[in-house]
SERO-4910 file (N, C-alpha, C, O; in steps of 0.05 Angstrom, whole numbers):
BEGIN
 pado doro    nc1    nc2    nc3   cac1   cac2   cac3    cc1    cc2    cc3    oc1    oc2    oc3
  Unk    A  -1119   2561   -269  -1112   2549   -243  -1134   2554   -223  -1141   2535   -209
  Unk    A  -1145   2575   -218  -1164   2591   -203  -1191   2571   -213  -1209   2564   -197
  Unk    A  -1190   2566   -239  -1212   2550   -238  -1218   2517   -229  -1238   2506   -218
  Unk    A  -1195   2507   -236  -1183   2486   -222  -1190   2484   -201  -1204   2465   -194
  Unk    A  -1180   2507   -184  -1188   2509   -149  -1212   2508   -146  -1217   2490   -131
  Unk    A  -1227   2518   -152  -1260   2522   -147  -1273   2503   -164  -1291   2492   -152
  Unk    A  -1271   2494   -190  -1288   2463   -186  -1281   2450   -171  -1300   2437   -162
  Unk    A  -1251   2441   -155  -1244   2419   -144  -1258   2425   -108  -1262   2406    -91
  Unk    A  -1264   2450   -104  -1275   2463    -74  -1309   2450    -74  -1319   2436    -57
  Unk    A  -1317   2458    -91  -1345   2453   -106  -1345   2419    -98  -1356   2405    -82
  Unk    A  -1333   2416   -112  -1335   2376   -105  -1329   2366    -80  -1338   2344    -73
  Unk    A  -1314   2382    -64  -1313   2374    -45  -1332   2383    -19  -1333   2373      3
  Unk    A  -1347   2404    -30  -1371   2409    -15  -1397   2392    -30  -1420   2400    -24
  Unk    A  -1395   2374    -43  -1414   2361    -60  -1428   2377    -70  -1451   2379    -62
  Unk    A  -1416   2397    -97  -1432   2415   -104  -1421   2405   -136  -1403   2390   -143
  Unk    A  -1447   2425   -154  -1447   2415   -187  -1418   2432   -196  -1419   2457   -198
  Unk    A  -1394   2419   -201  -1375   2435   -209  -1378   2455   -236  -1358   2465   -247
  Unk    A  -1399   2457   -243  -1414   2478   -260  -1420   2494   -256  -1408   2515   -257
  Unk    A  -1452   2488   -248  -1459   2520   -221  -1457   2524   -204  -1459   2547   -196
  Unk    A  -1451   2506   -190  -1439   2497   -160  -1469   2509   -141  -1472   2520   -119
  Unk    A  -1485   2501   -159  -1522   2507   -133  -1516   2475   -135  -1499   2465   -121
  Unk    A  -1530   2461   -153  -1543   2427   -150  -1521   2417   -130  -1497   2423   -129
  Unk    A  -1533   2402   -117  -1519   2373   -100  -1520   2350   -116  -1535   2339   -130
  Unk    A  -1488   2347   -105  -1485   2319   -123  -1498   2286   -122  -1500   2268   -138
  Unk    A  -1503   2292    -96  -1511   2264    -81  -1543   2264    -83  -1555   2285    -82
  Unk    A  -1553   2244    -84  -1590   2246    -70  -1590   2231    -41  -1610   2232    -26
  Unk    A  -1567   2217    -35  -1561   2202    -18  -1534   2201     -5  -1519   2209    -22
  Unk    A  -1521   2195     17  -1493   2193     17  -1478   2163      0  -1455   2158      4
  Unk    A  -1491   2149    -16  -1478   2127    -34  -1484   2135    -64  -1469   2132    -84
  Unk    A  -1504   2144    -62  -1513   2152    -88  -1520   2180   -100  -1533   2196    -87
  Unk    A  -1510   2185   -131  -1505   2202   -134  -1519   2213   -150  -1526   2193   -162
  Unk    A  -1532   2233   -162  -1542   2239   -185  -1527   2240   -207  -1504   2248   -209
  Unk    A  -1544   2230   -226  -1534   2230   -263  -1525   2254   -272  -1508   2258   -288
  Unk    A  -1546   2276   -253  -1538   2297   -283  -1554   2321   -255  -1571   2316   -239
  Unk    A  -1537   2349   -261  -1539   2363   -233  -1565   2374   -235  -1569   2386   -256
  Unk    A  -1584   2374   -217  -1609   2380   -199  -1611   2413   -214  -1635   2420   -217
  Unk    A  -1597   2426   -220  -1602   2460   -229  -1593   2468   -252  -1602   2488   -263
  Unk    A  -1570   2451   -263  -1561   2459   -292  -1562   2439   -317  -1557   2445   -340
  Unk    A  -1569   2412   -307  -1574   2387   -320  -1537   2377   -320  -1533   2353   -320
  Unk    A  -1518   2391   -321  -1492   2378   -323  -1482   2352   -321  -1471   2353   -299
  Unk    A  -1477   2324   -332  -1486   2303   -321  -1449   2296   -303  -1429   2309   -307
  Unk    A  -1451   2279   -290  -1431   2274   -271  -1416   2260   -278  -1393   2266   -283
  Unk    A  -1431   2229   -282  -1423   2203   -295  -1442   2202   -318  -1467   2202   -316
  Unk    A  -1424   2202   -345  -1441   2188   -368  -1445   2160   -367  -1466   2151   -377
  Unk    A  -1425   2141   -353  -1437   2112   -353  -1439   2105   -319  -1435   2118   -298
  Unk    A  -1446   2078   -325  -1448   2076   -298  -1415   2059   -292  -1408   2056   -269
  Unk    A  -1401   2052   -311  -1372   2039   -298  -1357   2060   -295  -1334   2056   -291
  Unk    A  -1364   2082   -295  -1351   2104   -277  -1337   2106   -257  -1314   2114   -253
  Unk    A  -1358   2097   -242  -1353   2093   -212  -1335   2080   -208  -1336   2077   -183
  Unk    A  -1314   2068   -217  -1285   2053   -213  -1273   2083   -202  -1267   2090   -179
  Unk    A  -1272   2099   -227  -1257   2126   -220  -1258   2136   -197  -1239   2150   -192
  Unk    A  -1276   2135   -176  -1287   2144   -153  -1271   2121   -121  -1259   2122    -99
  Unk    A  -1279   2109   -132  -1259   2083   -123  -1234   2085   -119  -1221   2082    -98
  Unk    A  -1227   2091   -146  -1193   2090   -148  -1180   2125   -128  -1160   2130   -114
  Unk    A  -1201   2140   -135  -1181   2166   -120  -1194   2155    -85  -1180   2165    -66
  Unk    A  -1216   2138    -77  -1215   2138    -55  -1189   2119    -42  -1173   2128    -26
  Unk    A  -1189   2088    -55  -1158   2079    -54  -1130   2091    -46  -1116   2085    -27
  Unk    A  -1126   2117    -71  -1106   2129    -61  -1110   2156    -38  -1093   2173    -33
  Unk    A  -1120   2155    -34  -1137   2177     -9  -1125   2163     18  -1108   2172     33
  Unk    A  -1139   2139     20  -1137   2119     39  -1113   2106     49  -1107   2098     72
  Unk    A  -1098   2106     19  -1068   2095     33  -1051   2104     41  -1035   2096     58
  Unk    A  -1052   2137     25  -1034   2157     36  -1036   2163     60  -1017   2172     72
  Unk    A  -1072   2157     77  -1067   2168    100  -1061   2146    115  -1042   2150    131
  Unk    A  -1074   2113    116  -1058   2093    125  -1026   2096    131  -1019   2092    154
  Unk    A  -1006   2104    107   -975   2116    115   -972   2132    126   -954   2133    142
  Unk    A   -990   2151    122   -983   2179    141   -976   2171    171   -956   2174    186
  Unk    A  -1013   2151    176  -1009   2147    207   -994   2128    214   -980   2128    234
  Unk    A   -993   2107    195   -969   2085    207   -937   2098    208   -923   2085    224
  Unk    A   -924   2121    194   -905   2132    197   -903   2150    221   -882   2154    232
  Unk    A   -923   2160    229   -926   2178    257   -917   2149    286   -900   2147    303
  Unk    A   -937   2133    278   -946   2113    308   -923   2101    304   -914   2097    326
  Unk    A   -901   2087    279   -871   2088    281   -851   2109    291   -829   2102    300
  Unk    A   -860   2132    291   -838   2140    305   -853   2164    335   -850   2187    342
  Unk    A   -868   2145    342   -885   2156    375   -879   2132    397   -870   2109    393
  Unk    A   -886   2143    415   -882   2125    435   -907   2110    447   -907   2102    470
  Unk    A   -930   2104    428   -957   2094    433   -946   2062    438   -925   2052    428
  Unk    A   -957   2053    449   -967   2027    448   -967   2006    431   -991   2005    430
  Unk    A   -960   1989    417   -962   1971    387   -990   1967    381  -1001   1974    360
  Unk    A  -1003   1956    403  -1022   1938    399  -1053   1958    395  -1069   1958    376
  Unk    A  -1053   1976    422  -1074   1999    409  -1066   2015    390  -1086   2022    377
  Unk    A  -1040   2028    379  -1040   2034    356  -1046   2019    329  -1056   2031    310
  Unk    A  -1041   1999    329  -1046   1976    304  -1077   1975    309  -1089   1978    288
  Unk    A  -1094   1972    330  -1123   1968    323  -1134   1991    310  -1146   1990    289
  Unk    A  -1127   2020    329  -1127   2051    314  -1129   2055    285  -1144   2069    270
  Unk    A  -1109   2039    282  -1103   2041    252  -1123   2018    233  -1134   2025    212
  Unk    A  -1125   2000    241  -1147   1985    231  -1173   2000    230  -1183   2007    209
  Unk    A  -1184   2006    253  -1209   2021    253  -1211   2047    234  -1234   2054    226
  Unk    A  -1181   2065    223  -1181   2084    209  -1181   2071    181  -1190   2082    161
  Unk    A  -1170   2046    180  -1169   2036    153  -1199   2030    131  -1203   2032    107
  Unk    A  -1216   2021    156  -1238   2014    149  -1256   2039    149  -1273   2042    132
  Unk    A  -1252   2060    173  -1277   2072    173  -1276   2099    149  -1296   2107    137
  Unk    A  -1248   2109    147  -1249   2125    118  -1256   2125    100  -1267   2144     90
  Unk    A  -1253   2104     90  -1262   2099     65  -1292   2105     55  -1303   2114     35
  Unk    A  -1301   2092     84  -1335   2084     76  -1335   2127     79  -1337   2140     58
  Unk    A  -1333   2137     99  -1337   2171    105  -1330   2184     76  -1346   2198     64
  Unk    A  -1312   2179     68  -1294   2190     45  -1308   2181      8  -1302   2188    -15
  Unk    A  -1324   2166     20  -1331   2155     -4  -1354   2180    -20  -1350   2179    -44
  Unk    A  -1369   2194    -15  -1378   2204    -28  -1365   2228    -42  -1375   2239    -61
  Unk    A  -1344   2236    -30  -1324   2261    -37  -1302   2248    -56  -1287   2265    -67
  Unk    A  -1297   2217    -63  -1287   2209    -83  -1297   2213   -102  -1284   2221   -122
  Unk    A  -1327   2208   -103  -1337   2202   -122  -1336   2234   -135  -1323   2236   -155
  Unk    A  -1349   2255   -126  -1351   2281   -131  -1322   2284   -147  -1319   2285   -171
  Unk    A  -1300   2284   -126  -1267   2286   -139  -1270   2279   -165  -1262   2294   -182
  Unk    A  -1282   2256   -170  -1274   2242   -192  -1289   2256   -220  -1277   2263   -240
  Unk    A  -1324   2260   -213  -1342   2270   -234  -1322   2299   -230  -1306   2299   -249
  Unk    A  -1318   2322   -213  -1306   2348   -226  -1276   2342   -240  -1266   2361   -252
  Unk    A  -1264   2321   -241  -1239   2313   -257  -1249   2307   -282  -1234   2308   -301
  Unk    A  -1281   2298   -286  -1290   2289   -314  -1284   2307   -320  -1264   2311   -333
  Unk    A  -1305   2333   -308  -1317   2347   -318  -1292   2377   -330  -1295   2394   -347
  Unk    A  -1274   2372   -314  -1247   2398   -324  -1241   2382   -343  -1231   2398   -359
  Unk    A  -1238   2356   -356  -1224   2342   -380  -1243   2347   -399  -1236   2348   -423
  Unk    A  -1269   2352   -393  -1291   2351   -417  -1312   2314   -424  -1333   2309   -436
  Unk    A  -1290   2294   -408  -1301   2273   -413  -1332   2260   -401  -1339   2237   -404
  Unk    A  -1345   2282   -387  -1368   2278   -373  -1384   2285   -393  -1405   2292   -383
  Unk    A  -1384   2289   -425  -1398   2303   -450  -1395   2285   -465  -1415   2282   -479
  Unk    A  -1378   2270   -469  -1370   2252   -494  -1384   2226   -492  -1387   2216   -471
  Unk    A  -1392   2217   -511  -1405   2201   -520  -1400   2173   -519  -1375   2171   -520
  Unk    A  -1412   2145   -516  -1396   2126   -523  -1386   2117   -545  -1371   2098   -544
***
């Protein structure tokens, strides 16, 4: 469990859930193949990246409900809360996107499927 915790900490500081020195990113969109200090690779293919996608999706909607269940039961405004929420809809995702992707390569990488072959 303890290890669980700390690759998933590691990824979320964009670190190699291995040795946790390499950075995962060379860029904030783009990611490296295989970690900068231990060679560990992240994504063996490149249709990977769905996986990274998909935990940003559910990232995104949970908090879309979160806030649309708060601004339902507040006494804000309709109209500036609904734009609020538009602007959070859109701008998470894109912020959040490189810490999906990480989420996703240290979830390969505790299954073992970041090794396997096609």
């Amino acid at each position: 469990m303890i290890r669980i915790l700390q690759v998933m900490i590691a990824a979320l500081l964009l670190r190699c859930p291995n040795c946790r020195r390499g950075k995962m990113l060379r860029s904030w969109f783009h990611m490296h193949r295989h970690c900068p200090a231990c060679n560990t690779p992240f994504e063996r293919a490149s249709g990977e990246i769905t996986g990274g996608m998909g935990v940003n999706i559910v990232a995104t909607l949970l908090l879309v409900i979160l806030v649309a269940a708060l601004i339902g039961f507040s006494s804000l405004p309709l109209l500036p809360a609904m734009l609020g929420l538009a602007v959070l809809t859109i701008a998470f995702p894109i912020g959040f996107y490189p810490f999906s992707r990480a989420l996703w390569a240290a979830l390969l990488f505790l299954t073992g499927d970041n090794r396997e072959t096609d």
